[in-house]
C-alpha positions, 0 to 999 in steps of 0.5 A, spaced: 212 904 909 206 910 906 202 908 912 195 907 908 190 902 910 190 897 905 188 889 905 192 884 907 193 877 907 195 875 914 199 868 913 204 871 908 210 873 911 210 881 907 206 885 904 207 890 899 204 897 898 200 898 892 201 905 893 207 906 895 211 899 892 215 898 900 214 892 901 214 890 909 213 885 914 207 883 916 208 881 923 210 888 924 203 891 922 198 894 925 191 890 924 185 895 925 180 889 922 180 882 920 176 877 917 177 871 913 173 874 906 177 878 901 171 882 899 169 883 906 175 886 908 175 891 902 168 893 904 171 894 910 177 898 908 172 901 903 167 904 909 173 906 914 176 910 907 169 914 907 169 910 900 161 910 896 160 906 890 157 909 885 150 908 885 148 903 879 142 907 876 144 913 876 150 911 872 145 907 867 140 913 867 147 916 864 148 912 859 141 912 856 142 920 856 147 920 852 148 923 846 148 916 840 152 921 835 158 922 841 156 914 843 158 913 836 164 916 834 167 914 842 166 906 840 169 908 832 175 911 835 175 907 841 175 900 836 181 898 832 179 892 827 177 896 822 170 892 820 168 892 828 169 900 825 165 899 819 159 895 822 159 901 828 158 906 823 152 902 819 149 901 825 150 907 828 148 912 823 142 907 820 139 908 827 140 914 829 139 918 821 135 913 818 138 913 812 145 916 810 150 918 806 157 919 803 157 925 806 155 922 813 161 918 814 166 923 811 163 926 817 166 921 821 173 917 817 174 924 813 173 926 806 180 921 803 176 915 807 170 916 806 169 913 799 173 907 801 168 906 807 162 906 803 165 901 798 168 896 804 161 896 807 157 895 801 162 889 799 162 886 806 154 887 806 154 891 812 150 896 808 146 896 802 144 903 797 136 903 798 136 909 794 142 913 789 146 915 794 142 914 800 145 907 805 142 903 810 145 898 815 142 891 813 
C-alpha cells in the first residue's frame, strides 16, 4: 500500500488504491474520518490534502477574456465532425469579423481546403455570399 489518504466505503471487504492500484483489506486500514455521505467525505479528504476548489468566478471571468479567435480555432480542432467544423467556422468568423473571406478560412483549413469549405458551407446553407467574395454565416 502507498499510504495516501483516500476514500473509502467501509462495508466492503478490500479497497484498492487509485493511485498506486494495491488493493487491501479494509479491516487492516486505518480510518481518520467517517461519514455516511460520498461527497461529505471527499470534502473531508479535499480539506485534510489542503485542497482549494477553483473559484467559479475567477475561471468564468477567464473565459469571457479569451481571446474569440484562439477560442475559435480550439473548438475547430477540438471537434471531429466535419459540419460541427463548418458551423464553428461560419459563426465564429461572422461574429467575430462581420463578414469574411476566402482568405479568412484558409487561415484556419489551409490554402488546399480552403475553397471546399467555402463551397460545403454554402451548400449546406450555413453561410451565404452577401457581397462577390464576402460571406456571412446565416
Amino acid at each position: 500500500m502507498c499510504g495516501r489518504a483516500r476514500v473509502i466505503d467501509r462495508s466492503s471487504k478490500s479497497s484498492t488504491c487509485p493511485y498506486c492500484g494495491n488493493s487491501e483489506r479494509t479491516d487492516r486500514m486505518v480510518f481518520f474520518y467517517e461519514c455516511r455521505d460520498q461527497e461529505t467525505a471527499r470534502k473531508a479528504l479535499a480539506e485534510a490534502a489542503g485542497f482549494e476548489a477553483p473559484n467559479e468566478k475567477a475561471k468564468k471571468k477567464k473565459i469571457e477574456k479569451a481571446d474569440p479567435y484562439s477560442t475559435m480555432i480550439y473548438k475547430y480542432e477540438n471537434t471531429s465532425d466535419l459540419d460541427e467544423k463548418m458551423k464553428i467556422i461560419a459563426k465564429g468568423l461572422t461574429k467575430i469579423k462581420g463578414t469574411f473571406t476566402i482568405d479568412d478560412v484558409s487561415e484556419i483549413v489551409g490554402e488546399k481546403n480552403a475553397e471546399k469549405y467555402i463551397s460545403a458551407m454554402l451548400d449546406r446553407c450555413y453561410i451565404a455570399e452577401v457581397r462577390v467574395g464576402q460571406y456571412k454565416s446565416s
